[in-house]
C-alpha positions in Angstrom: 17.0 13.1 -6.6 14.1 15.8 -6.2 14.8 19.0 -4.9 12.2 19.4 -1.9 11.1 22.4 -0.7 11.6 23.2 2.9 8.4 21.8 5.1 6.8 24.2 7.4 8.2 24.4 10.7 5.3 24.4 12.6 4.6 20.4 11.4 4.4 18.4 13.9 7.6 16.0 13.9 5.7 13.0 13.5 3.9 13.9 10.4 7.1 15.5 9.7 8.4 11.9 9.5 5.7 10.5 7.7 6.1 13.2 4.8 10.1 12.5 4.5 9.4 9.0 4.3 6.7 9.1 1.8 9.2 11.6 -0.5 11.9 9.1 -0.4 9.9 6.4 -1.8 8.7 8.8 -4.6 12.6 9.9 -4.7 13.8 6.2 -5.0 11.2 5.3 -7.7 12.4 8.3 -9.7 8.6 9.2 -10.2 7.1 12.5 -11.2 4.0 13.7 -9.4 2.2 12.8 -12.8 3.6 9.1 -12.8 2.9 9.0 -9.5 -0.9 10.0 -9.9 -1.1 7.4 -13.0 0.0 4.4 -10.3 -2.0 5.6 -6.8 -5.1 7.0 -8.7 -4.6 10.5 -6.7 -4.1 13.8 -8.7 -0.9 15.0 -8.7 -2.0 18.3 -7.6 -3.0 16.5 -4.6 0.2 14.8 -4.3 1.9 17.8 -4.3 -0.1 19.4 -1.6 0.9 16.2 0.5 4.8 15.8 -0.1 4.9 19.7 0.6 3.0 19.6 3.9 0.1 21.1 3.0 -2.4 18.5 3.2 -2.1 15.1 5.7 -2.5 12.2 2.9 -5.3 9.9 3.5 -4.8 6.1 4.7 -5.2 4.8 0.6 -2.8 7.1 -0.9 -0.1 5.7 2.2 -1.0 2.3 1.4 -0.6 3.0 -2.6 2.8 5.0 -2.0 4.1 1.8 0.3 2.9 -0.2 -2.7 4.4 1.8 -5.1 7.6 2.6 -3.4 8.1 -1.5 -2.5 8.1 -1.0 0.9 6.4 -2.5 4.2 2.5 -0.7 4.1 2.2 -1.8 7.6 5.0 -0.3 8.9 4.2 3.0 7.4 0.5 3.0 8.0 1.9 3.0 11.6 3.5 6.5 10.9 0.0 7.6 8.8 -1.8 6.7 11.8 0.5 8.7 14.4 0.8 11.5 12.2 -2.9 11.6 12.0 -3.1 12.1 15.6 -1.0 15.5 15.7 -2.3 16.4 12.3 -5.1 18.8 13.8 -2.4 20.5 16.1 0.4 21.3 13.4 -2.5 22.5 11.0 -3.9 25.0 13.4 -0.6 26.6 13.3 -0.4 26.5 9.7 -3.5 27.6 9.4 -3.0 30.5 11.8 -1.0 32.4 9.3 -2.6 34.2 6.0 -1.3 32.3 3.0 0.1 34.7 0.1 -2.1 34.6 -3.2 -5.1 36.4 -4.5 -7.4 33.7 -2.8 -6.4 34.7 0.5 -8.0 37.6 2.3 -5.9 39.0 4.3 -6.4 38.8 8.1 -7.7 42.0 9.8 -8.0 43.0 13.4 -11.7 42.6 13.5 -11.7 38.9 12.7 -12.8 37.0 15.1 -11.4 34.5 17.5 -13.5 31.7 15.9 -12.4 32.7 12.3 -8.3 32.9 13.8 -8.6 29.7 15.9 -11.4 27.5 14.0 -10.6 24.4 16.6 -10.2 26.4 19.5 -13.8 26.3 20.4 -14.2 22.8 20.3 -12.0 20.7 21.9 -14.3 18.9 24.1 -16.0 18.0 20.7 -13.3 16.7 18.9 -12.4 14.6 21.8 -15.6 12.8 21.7 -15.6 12.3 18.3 -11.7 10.5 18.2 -13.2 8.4 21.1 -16.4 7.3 19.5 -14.3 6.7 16.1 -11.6 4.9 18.2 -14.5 2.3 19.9 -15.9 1.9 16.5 -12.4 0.8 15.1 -11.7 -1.7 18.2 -15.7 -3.2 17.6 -14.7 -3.8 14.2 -11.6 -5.5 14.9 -13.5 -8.0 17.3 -15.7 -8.9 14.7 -12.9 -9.6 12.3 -10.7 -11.7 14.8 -14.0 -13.7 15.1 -14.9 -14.7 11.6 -10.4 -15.3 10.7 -10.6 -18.8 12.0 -13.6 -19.5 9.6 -12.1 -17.8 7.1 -9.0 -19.8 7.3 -10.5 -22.8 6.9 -12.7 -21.7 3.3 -9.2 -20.5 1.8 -7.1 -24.2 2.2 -10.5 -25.9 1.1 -10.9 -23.4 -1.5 -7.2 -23.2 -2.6 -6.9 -26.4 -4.3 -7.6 -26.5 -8.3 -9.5 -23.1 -8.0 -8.6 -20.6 -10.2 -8.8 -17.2 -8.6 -9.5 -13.9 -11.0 -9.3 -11.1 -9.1 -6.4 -11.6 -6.2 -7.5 -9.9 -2.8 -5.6 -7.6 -1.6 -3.2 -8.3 1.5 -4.2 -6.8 5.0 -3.1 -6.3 8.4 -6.0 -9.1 9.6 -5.1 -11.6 7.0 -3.7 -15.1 8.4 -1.7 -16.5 5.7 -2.8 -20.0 4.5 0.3 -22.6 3.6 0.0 -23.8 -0.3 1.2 -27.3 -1.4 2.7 -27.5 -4.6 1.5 -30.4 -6.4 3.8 -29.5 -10.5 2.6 -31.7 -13.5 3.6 -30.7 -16.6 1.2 -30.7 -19.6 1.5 -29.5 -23.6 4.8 -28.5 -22.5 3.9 -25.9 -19.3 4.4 -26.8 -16.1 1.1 -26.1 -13.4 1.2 -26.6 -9.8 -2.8 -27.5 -8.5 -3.7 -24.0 -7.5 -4.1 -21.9 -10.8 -4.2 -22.8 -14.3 -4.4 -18.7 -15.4 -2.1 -17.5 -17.7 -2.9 -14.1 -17.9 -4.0 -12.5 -15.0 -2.3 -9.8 -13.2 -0.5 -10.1 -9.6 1.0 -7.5 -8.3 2.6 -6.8 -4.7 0.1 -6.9 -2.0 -1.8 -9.5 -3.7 -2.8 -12.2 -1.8 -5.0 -15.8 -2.6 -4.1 -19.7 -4.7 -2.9 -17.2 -8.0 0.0 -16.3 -5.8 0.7 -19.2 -4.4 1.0 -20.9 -8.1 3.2 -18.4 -8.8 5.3 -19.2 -6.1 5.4 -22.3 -6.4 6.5 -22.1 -10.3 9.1 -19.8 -9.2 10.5 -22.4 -6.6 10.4 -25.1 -9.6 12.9 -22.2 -11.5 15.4 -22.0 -8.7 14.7 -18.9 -7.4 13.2 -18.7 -4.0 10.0 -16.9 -3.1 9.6 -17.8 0.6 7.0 -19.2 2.1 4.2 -20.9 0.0 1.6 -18.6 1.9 -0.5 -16.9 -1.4 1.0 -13.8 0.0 2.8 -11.0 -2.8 5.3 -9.4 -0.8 8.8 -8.2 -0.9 10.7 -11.8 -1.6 8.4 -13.0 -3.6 8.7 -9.7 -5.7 12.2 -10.1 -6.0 11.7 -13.3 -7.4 9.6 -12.2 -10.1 12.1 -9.1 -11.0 14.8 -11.9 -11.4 12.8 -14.2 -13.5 11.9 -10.9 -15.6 15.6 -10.5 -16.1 16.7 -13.7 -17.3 14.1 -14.0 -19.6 14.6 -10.3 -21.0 11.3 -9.5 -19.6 10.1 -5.7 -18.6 11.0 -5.4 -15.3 8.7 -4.3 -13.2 7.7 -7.1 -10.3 4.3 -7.2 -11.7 3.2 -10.9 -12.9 1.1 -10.3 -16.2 1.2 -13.0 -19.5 4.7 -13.0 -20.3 6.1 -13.6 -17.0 3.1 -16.1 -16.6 4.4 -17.7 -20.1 8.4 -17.6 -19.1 7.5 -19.5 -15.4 5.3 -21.9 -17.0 7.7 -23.0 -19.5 10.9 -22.8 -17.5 13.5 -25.6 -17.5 14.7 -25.3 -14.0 18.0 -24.6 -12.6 
């Protein structure tokens, strides 16, 4: 377990929150800062500003983290989102103090009050930005929730003997689509009418007719996924991770050629 430094007690105690829970996902990974910047694509310099309080993370490095860490994105984009909110608050605090180093001139009596208190000036202004950025967010969401019933219909017309090469990546507007599983075997592998790939990469959050063949394969080896939706979440990750296990597999959830090989060929049980 990571020793953590103490957070700065003027954090507000919902981004406080957010920050414990993102370092006990890095903490239950076992994950450096520099394995942990390999898998989210952000630095580990700017990891370490965000685990120590120093910098809010943005929405994408949550939503990696959540990925990374095998846990509910939604749930903790919640947090990101409320944390956010109070973010401008606790940093004014933080940022009301000199920091130590030889970047940091020291504060003097003649600074000003703009210099000290960079949002005390503006309020009014930040207000009317939030509430433009928070109409812009609702519009958007209208427009989604208008186009999701079209959008359901393309994915069950698409879904049958389509083979997908790039999964999409799940989201809080997606409406799952209900697979049927339609196994045949053939030269020995078993395929189930949605995918006939046998290398391409799913992952957790993944989403589309790759995961649902993988699903359904995993159903045809006795070990339940859940729901035939196309969705990668948590069950259907532990499937994988057991399937990985009996076949002496590298476990790490992920569905690349071997564990495409093992579910194709699997005698079920």
């Amino acid at each position: 377990m990571s020793r953590w430094k103490e957070l700065p007690a003027e954090l507000h105690p919902d981004v406080r929150q957010l920050i414990v829970r993102l370092r006990g996902l890095k903490d239950r990974g076992e994950l450096s800062t520099r394995q942990l910047a390999t898998k989210s694509g952000y630095s580990a310099r700017s990891w370490q500003r965000y685990l120590n309080g120093r910098s809010l993370p943005p929405r994408e490095a949550v939503e990696a983290m959540a990925r990374i860490g095998g846990d509910d994105p939604t749930r903790l984009l919640v947090l990101h989102e409320i944390a956010a909110e109070h973010w401008a608050e606790g940093r004014g605090a933080i940022t009301g103090a000199p920091e130590s180093g030889p970047e940091s001139p020291p504060v003097t009596p003649s600074s000003t009050p703009t210099e000290r208190q960079p949002y005390g000036p503006y309020p009014r202004i930040l207000v009317a930005v939030g509430a433009v950025a928070l109409v812009l967010s609702v519009s958007a969401a209208v427009l989604l929730a208008v186009q999701l019933a079209d959008t359901r219909a393309k994915l069950a017309k698409e879904r049958a003997g389509r083979t997908s090469t790039a999964p999409a990546i799940v989201s809080e507007s997606l409406v799952p689509v209900i697979y049927t599983c339609r196994l045949e075997q053939r030269d020995g592998r078993w395929y189930a009418g949605l995918s006939r790939t046998t290398d391409t990469i799913v992952a957790y959050t993944h989403v589309g007719p790759v995961v649902a063949e993988a699903q359904c394969l995993l159903r045809r080896a006795g070990i339940a996924p859940g729901e035939i939706d196309g969705v990668f979440g948590p069950q259907t990750q532990r499937a994988v991770v057991r399937v990985q296990k009996r076949y002496g597999l590298v476990v790490d959830g992920v569905i690349g050629p071997h564990t495409w090989k093992a579910l194709r060929e699997a005698a079920p049980e």
